[in-house]
C-alpha positions as CSV (number, residue, x, y, z in Angstrom):
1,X,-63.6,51.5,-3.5
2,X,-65.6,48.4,-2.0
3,X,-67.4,49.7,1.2
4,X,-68.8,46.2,2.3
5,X,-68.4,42.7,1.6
6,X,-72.0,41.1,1.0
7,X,-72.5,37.4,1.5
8,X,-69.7,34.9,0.6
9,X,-70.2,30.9,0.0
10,X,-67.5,29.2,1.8
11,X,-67.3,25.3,0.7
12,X,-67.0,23.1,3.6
13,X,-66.6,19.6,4.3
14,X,-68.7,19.0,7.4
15,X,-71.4,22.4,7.9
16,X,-71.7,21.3,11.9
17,X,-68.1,21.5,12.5
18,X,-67.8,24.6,10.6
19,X,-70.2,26.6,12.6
20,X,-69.0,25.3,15.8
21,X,-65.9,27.2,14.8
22,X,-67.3,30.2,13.3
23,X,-69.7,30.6,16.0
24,X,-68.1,29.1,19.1
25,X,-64.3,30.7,18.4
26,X,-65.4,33.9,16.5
27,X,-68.6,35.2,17.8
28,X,-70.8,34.2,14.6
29,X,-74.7,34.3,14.9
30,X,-76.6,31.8,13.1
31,X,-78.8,34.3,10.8
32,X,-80.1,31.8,9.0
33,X,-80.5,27.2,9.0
34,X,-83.1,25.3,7.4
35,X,-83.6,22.4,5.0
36,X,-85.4,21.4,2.3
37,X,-85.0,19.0,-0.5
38,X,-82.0,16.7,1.2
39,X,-80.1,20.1,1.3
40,X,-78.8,22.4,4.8
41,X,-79.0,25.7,4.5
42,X,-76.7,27.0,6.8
43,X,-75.7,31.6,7.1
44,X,-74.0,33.1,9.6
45,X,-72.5,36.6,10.5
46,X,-72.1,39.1,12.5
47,X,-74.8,40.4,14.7
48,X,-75.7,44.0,13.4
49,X,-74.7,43.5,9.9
50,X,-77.3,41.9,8.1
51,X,-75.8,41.9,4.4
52,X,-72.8,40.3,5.9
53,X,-72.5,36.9,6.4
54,X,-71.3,33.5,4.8
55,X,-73.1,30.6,3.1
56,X,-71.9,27.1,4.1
57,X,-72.0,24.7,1.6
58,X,-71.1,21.1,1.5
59,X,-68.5,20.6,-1.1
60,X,-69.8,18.4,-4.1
61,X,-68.3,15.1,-4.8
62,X,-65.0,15.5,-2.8
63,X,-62.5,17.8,0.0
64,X,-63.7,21.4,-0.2
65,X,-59.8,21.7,-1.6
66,X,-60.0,20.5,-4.5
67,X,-63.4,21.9,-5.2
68,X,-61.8,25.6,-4.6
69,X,-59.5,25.1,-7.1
70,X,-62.0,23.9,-9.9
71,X,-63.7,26.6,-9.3
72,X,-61.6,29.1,-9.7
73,X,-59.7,27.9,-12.3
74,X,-61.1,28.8,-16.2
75,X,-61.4,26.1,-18.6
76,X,-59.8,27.5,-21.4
77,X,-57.9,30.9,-22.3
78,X,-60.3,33.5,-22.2
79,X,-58.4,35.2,-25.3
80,X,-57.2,32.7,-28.2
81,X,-55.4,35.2,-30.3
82,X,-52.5,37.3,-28.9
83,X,-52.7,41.1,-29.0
84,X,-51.4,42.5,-32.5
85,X,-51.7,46.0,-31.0
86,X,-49.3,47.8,-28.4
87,X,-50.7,47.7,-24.9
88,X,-51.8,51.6,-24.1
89,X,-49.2,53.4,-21.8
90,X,-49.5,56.7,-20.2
91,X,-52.8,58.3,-19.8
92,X,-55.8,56.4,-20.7
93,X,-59.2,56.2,-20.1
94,X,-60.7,53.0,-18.9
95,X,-64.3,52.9,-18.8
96,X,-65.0,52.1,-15.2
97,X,-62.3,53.4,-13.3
98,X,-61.9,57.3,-15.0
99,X,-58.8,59.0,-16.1
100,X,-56.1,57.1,-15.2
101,X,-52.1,57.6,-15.1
């Protein structure tokens, strides 16, 4: 069971408007902006939680749309072959999660 969510990169299209909205409508605090390199490093989050926050970055070459779906998506099928065994059923044991079933 998760019992935080760390920091999260969040492609934008325009960083000023996006922290006017973050900060302005829900309360974010700016914990971190500078630049270097031609580049805006932009973090916000909520005031008390300092491992919480998200990273605005401007989305390369196009809308931050279509960039979240590239990616996200995977290039090719992670598994070429199909199965030739039965999928386990019942009790099993995975290797992170314990006894399961």
């Amino acid at each position: 069971m998760f019992s935080a969510l760390g920091r999260t990169v969040l492609l934008v299209e325009d960083q000023v408007e996006a922290l006017d909205f973050y900060r302005d409508v829900l309360g974010f605090a700016v914990l971190h902006d500078s630049s270097a390199d031609g580049y805006r490093y932009l973090h916000v989050g909520v005031d008390g939680q300092a491992g919480t926050g998200l990273w605005f970055m401007p989305a390369p070459g196009g809308s931050a749309d279509r960039q979240a779906g590239r990616r996200a998506a995977v290039p090719r099928p992670l598994h070429r072959r199909p199965r030739r065994r039965a999928y386990p059923v019942g009790r099993t044991r995975h290797r992170y999660l314990g006894r399961t079933g």
